[in-house]
LOSE-454041 format. One line per 3 residues: their letters; for each residue x, y, z of N, C-alpha, C, CB. Coordinates in nm, 2 decimals. Glycine has a CB too. Example, Ala and Ser with C-alpha at 12.3 -4.5 7.8 and 13.67 -1.06 7.14 Angstrom:
BEGIN
as> 1.32,-0.57,0.78,1.23,-0.45,0.78,1.32,-0.33,0.78,1.13,-0.45,0.90 | 1.28,-0.22,0.71,1.37,-0.11,0.71,1.29,0.00,0.79,1.41,-0.06,0.57
***
This chain:
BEGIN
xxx> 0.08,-0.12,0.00,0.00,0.00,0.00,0.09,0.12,0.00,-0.10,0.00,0.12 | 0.02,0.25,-0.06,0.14,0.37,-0.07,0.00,0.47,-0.12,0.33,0.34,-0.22 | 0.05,0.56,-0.04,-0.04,0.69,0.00,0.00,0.81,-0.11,-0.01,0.76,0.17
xxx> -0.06,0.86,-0.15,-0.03,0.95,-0.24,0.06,1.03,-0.26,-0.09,1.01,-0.25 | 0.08,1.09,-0.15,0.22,1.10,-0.09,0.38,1.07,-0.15,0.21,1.02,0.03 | 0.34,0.94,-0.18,0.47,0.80,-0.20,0.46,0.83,-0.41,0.37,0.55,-0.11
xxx> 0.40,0.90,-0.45,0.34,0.90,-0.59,0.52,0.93,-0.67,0.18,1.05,-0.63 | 0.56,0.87,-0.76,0.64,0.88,-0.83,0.61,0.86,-0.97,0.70,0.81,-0.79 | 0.68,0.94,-1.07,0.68,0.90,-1.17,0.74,0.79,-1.23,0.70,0.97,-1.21
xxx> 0.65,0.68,-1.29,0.71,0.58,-1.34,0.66,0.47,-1.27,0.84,0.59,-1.34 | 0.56,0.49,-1.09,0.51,0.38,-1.04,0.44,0.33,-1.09,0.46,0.38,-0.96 | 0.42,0.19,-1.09,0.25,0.16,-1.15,0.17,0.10,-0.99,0.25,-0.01,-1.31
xxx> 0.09,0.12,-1.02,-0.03,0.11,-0.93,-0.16,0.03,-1.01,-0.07,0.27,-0.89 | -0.20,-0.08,-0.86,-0.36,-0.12,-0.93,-0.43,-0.01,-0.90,-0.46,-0.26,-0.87 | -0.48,0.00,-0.99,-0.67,0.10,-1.00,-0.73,0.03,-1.11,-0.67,0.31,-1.07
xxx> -0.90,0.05,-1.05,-1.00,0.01,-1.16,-0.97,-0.09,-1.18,-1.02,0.08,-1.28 | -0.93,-0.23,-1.13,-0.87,-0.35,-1.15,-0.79,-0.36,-1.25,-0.95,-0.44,-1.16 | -0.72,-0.27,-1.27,-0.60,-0.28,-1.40,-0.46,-0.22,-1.33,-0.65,-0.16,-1.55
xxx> -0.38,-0.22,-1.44,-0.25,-0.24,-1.36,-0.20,-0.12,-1.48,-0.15,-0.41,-1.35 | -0.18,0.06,-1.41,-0.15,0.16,-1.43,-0.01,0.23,-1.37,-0.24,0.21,-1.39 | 0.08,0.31,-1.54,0.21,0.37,-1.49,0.15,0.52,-1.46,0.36,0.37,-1.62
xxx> 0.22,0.58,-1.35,0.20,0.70,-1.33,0.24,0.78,-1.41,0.24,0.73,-1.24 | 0.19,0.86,-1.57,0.31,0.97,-1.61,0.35,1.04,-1.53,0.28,1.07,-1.71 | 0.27,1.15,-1.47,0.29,1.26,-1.38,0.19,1.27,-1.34,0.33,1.38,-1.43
xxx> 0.22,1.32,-1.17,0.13,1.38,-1.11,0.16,1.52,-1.06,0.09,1.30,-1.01 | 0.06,1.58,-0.97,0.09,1.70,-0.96,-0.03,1.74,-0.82,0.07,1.78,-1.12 | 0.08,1.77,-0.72,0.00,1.81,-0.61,-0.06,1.92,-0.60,0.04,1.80,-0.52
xxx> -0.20,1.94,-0.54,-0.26,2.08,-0.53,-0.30,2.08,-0.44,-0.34,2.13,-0.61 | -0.32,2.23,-0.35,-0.39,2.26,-0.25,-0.44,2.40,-0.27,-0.33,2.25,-0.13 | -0.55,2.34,-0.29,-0.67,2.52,-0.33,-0.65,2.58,-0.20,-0.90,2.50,-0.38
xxx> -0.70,2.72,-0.21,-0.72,2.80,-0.11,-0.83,2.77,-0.05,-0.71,2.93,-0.15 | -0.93,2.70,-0.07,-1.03,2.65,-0.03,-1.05,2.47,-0.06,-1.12,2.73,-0.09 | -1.10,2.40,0.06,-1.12,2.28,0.09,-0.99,2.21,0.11,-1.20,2.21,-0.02
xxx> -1.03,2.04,0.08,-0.88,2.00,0.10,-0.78,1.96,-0.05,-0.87,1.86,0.21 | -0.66,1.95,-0.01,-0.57,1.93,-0.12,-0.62,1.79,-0.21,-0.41,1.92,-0.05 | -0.51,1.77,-0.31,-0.53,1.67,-0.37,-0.47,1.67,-0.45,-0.61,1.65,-0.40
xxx> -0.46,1.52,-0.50,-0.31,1.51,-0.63,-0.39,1.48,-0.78,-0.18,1.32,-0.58 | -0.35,1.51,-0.90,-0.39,1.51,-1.00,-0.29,1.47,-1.09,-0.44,1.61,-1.01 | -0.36,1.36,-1.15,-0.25,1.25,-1.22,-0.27,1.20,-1.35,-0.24,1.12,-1.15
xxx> -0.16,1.18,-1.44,-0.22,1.10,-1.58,-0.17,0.94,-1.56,-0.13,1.18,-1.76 | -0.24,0.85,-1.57,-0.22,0.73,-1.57,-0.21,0.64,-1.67,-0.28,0.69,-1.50 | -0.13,0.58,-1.71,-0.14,0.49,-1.87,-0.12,0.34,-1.81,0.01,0.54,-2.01
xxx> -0.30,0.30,-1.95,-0.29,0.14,-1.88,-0.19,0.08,-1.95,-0.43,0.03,-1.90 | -0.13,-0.07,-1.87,-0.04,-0.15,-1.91,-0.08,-0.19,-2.04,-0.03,-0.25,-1.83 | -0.16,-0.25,-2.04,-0.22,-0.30,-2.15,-0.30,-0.25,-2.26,-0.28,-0.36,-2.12
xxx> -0.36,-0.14,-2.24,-0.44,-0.08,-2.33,-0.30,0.03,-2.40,-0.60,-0.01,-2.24 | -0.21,0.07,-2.32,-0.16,0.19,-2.34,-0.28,0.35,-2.36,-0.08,0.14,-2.48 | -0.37,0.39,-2.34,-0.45,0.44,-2.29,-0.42,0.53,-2.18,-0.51,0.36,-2.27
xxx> -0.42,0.64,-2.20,-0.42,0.77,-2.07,-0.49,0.81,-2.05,-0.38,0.88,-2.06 | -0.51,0.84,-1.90,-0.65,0.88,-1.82,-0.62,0.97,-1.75,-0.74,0.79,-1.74 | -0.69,1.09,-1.75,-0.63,1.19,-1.60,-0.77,1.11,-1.47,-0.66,1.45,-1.65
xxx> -0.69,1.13,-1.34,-0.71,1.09,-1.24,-0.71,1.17,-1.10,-0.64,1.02,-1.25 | -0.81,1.19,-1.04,-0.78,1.27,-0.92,-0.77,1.18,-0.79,-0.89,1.40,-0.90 | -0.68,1.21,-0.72,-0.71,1.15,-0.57,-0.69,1.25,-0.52,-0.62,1.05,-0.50
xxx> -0.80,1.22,-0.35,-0.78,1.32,-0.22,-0.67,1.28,-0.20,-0.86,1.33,-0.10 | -0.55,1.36,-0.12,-0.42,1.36,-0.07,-0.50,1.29,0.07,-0.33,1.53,-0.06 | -0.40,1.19,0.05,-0.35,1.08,0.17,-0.41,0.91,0.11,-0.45,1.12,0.37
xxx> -0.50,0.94,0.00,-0.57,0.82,-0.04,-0.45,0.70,-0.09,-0.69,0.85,-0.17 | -0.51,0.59,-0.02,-0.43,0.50,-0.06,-0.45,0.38,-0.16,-0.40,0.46,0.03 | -0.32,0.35,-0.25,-0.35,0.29,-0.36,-0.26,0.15,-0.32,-0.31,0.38,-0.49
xxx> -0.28,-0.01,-0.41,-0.17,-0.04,-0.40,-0.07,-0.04,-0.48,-0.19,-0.11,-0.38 | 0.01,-0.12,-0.49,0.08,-0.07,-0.58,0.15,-0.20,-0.59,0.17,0.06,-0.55 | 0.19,-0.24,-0.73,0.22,-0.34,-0.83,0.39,-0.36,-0.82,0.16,-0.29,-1.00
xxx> 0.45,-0.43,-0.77,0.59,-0.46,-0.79,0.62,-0.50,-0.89,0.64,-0.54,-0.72 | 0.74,-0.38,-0.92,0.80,-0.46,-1.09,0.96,-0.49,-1.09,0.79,-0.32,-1.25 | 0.98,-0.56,-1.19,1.10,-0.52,-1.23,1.16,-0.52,-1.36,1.17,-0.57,-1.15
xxx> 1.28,-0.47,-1.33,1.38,-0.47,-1.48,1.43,-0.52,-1.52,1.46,-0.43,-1.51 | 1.45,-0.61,-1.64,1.59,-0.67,-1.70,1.59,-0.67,-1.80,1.63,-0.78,-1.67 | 1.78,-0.65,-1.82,1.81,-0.62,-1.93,1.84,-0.72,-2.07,1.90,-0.55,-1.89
xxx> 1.75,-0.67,-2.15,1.76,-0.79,-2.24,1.83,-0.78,-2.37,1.63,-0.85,-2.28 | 1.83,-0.79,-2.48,1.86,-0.80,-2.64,1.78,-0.85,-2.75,1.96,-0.88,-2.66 | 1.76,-0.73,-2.80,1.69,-0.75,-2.89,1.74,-0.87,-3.01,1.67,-0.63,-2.94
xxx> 1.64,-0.97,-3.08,1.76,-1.04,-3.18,1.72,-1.01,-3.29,1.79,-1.19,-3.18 | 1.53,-1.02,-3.32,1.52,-1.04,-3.45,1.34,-1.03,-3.46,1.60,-1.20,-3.49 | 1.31,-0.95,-3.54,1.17,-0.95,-3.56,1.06,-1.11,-3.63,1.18,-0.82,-3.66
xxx> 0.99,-1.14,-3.62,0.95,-1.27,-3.73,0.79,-1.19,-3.71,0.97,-1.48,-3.68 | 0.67,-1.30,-3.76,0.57,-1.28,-3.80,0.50,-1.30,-3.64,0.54,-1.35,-3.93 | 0.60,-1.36,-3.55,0.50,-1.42,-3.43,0.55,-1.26,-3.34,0.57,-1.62,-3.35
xxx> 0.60,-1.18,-3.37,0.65,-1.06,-3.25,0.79,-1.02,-3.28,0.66,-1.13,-3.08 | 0.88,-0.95,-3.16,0.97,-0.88,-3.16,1.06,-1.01,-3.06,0.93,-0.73,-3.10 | 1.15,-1.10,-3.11,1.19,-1.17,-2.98,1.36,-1.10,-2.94,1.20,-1.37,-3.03
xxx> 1.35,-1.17,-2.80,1.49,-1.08,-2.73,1.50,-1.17,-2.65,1.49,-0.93,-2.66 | 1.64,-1.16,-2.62,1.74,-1.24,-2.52,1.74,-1.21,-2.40,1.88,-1.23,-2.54 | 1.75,-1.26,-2.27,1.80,-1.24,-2.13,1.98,-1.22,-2.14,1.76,-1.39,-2.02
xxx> 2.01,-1.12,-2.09,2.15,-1.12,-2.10,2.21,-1.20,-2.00,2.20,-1.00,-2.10 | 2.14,-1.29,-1.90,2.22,-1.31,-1.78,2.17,-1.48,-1.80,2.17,-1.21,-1.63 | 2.05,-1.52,-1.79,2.01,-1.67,-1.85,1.98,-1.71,-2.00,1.88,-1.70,-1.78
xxx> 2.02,-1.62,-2.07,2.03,-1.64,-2.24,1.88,-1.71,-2.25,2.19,-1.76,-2.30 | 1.77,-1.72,-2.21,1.67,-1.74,-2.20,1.54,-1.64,-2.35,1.66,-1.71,-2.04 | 1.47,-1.67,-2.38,1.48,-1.64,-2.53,1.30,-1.59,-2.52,1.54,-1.80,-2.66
xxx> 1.26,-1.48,-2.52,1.13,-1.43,-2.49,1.05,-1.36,-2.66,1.17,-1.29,-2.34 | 0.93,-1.37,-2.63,0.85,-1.30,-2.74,0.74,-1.16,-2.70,0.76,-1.42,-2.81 | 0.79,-1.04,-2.75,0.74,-0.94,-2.76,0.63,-0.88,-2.82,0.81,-0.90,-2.77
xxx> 0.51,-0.83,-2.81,0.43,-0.78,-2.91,0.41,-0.70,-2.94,0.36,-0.79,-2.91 | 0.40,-0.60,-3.05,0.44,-0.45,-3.08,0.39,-0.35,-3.01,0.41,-0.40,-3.21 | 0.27,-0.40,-2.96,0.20,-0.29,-2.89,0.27,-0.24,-2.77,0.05,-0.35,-2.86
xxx> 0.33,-0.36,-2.64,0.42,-0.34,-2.54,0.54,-0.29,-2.57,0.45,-0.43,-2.48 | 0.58,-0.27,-2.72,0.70,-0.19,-2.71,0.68,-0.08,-2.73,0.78,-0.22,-2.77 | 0.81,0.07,-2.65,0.77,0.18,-2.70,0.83,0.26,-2.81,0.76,0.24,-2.61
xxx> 0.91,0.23,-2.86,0.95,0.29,-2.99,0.97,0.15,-3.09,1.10,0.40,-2.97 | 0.92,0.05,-3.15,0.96,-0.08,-3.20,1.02,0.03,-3.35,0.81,-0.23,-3.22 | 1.01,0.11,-3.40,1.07,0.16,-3.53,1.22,0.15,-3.51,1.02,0.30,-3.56
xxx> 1.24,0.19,-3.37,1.40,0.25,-3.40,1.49,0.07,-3.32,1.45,0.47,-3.25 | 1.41,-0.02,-3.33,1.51,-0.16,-3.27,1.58,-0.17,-3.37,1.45,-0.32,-3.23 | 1.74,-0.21,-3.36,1.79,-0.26,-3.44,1.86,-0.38,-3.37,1.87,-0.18,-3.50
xxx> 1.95,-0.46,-3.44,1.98,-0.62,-3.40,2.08,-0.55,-3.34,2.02,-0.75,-3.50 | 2.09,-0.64,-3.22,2.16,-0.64,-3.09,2.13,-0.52,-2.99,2.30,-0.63,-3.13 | 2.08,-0.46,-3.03,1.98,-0.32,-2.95,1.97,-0.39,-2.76,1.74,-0.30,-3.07
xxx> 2.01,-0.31,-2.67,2.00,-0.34,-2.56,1.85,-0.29,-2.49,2.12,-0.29,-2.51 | 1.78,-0.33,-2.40,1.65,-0.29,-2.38,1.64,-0.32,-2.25,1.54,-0.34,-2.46 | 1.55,-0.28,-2.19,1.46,-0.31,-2.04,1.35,-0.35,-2.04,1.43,-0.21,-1.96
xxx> 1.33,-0.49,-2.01,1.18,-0.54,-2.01,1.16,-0.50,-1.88,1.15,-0.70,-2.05 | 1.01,-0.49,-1.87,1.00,-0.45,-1.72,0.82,-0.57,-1.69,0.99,-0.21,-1.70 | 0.87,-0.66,-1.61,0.78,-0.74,-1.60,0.72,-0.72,-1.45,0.84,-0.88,-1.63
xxx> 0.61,-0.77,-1.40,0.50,-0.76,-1.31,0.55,-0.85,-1.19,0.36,-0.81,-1.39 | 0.67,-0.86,-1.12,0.69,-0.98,-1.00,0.65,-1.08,-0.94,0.69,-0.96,-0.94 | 0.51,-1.03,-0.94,0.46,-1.20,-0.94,0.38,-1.29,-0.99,0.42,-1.23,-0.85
xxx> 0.37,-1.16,-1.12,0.29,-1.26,-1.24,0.38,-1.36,-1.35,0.20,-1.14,-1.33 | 0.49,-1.27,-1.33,0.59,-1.28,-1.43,0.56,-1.24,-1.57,0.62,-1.41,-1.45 | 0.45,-1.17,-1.61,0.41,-1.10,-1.66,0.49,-0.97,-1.74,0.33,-1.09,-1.58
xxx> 0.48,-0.99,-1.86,0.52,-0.87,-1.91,0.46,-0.73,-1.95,0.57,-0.89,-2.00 | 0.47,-0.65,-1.88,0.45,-0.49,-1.88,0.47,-0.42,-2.01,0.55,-0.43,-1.77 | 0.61,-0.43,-2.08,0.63,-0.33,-2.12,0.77,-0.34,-2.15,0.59,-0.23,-2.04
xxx> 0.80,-0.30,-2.28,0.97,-0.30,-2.30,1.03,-0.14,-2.35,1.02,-0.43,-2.44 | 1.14,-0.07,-2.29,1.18,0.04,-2.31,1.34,0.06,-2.37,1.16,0.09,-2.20 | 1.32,0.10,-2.45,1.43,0.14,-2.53,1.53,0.24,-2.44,1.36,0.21,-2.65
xxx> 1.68,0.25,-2.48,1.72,0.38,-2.41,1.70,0.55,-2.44,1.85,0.36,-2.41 | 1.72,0.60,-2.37,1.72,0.75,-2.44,1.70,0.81,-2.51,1.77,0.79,-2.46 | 1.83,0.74,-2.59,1.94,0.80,-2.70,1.94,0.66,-2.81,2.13,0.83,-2.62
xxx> 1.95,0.67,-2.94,1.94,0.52,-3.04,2.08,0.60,-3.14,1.73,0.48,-3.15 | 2.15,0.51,-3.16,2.21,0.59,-3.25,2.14,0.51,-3.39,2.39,0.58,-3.22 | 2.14,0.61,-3.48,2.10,0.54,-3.65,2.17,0.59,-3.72,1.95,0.57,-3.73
xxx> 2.22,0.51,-3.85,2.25,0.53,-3.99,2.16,0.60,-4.06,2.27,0.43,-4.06 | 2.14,0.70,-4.12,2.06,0.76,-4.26,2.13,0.67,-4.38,2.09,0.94,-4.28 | 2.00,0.61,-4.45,1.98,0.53,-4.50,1.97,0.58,-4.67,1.87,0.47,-4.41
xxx> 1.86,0.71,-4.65,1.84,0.81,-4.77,1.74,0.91,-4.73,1.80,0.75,-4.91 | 1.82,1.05,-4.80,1.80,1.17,-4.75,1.81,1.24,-4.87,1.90,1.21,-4.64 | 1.71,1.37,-4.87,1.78,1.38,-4.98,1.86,1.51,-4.95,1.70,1.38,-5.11
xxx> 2.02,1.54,-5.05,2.11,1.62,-5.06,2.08,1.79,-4.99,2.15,1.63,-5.20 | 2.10,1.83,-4.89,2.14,2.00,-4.88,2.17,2.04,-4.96,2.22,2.04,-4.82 | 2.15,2.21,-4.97,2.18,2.28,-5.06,2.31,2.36,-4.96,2.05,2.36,-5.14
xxx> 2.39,2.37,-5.10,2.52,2.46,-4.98,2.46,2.62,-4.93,2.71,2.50,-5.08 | 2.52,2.64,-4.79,2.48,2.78,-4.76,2.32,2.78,-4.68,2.48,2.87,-4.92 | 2.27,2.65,-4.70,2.12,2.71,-4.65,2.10,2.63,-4.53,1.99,2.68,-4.75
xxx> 2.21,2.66,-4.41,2.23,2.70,-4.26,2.14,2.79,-4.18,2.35,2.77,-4.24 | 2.12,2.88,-4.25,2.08,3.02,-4.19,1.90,2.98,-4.10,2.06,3.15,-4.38 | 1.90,2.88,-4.16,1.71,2.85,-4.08,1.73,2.76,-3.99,1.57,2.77,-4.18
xxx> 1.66,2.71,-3.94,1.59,2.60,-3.84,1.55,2.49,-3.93,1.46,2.66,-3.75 | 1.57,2.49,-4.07,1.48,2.40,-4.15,1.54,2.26,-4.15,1.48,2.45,-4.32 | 1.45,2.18,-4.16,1.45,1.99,-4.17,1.40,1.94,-4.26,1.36,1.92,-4.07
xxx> 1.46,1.84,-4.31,1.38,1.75,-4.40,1.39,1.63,-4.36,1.42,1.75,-4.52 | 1.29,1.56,-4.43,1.30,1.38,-4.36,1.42,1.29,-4.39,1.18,1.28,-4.42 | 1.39,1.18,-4.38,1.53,1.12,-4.38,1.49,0.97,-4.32,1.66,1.22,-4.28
xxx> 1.54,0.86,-4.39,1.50,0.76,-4.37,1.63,0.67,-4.27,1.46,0.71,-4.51 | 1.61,0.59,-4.19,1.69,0.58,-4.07,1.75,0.40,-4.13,1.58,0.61,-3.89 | 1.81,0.36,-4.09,1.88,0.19,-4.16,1.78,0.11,-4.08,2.09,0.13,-4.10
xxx> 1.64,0.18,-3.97,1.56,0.08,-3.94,1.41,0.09,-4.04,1.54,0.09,-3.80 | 1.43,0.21,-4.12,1.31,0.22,-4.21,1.21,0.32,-4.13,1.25,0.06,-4.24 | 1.26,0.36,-4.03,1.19,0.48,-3.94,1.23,0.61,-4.00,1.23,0.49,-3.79
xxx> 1.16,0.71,-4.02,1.13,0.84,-4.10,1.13,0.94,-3.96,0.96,0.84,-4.21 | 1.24,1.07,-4.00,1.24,1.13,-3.87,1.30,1.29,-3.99,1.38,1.04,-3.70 | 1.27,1.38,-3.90,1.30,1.50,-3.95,1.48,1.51,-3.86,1.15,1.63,-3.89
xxx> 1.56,1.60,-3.93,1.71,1.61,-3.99,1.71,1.75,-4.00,1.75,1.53,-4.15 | 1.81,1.82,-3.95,1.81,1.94,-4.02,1.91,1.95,-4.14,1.82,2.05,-3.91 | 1.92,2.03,-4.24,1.97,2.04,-4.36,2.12,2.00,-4.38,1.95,2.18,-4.40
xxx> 2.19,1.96,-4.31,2.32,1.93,-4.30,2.35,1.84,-4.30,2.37,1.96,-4.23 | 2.27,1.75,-4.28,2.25,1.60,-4.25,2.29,1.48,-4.40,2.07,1.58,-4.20 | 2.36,1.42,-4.40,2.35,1.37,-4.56,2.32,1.24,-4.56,2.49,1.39,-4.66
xxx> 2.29,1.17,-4.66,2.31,1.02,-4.66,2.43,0.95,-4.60,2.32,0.99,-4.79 | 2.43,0.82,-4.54,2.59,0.78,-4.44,2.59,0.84,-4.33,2.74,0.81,-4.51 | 2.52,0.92,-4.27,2.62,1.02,-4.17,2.50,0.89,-4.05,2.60,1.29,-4.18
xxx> 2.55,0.90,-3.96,2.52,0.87,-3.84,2.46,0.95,-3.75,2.62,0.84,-3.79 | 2.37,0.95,-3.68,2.27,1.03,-3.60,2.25,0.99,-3.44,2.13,1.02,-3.68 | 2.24,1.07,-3.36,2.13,1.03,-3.23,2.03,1.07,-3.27,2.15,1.08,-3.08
xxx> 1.87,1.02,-3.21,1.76,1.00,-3.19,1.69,0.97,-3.09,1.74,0.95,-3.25 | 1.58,1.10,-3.04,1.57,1.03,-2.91,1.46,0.95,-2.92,1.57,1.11,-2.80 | 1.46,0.80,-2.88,1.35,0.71,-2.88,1.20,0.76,-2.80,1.41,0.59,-2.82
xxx> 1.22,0.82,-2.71,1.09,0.86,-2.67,1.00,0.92,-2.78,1.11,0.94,-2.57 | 1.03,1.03,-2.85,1.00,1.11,-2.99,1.05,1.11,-3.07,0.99,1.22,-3.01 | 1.12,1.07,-3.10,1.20,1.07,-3.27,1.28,1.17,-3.28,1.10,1.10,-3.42
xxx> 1.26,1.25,-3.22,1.34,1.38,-3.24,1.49,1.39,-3.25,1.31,1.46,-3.14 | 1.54,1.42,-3.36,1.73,1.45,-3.41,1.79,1.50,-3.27,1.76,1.60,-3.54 | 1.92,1.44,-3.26,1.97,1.49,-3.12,2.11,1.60,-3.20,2.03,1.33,-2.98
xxx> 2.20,1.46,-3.24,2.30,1.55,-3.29,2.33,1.40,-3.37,2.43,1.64,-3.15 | 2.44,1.48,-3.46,2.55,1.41,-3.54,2.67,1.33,-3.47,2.62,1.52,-3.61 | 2.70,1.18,-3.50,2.79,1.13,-3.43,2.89,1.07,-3.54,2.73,1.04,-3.32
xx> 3.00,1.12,-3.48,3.15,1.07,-3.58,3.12,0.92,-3.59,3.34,1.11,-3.49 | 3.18,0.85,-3.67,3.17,0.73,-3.70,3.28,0.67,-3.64,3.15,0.71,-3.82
***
């Protein structure tokens, strides 16, 4: 059990007989009545966001998880399968539980994060940062620095992400898996 109080981002909690991550919450105390926390919750399973209010002190329980780190190997028609890095033990993923499946590439390191005593899989998370190949892009024009401008650009996993103009075919990129979004250029 854990009181609202205890609210973190990234807990999951039962509610509504389902098994919910906390995005964010956010405590409030009006100038009138009593306080209370205000939360977005996304189901395990549905992937689905709900905003949520609790009175401050209400208690929820809360779902033990954990982490491990696996390897991605290889996509087929049955899922996304990946390795245990520690019992080489050999698991199947389904696209929906993953959160960026565009940017996996082979050998790609990940975090499954399973339910403790269901054994149950939750959810698999990519890191950060992905590094990609540009795959094809098309050419910059010289000199045209001067903007903020982007064009698309196809990544060596077949994922489409905006580039800003400097960017060429071959060159190597970070990406951040949460949004796609261009980070920077990385030497090879």
């Amino acid at each position: 059990m854990a009181s609202t109080a205890d609210f973190k981002n990234g807990m999951c909690i039962e509610y509504n007989h389902g098994l919910y991550f906390i995005i964010e919450f956010q405590h409030v105390k009006p100038g009138k009545g009593p306080a209370f926390v205000r939360t977005k919750l996304k189901n395990v399973k549905t992937g689905k966001v709900l905003d949520n209010t609790f009175t401050s002190g209400h208690k929820v329980n809360t779902a033990r998880i954990e982490r491990r780190d696996f390897q991605f190997l290889y996509k087929d028609d049955m899922g996304y399968n990946f390795m245990n890095n520690e019992t080489y033990e050999q698991i199947n993923i389904e696209e929906a539980l993953i959160d960026a499946p565009q940017f996996l590439k082979d050998g790609e390191q990940v975090e499954v994060i399973f339910h403790a005593e269901e054994e149950m899989i939750l959810g698999c998370e990519l890191p950060n940062h992905v590094v990609m190949e540009i795959t094809y892009t098309e050419p910059g024009l010289k000199g045209d620095t001067a903007t903020n401008a982007s064009k698309p650009a196809t990544t060596e996993t077949g994922a489409t992400i905006q580039v800003p103009l400097f960017v060429n075919q071959g060159d190597v990129v970070k990406v951040e898996s949460k949004t796609g979004n261009y980070v920077e250029r990385v030497k090879k």
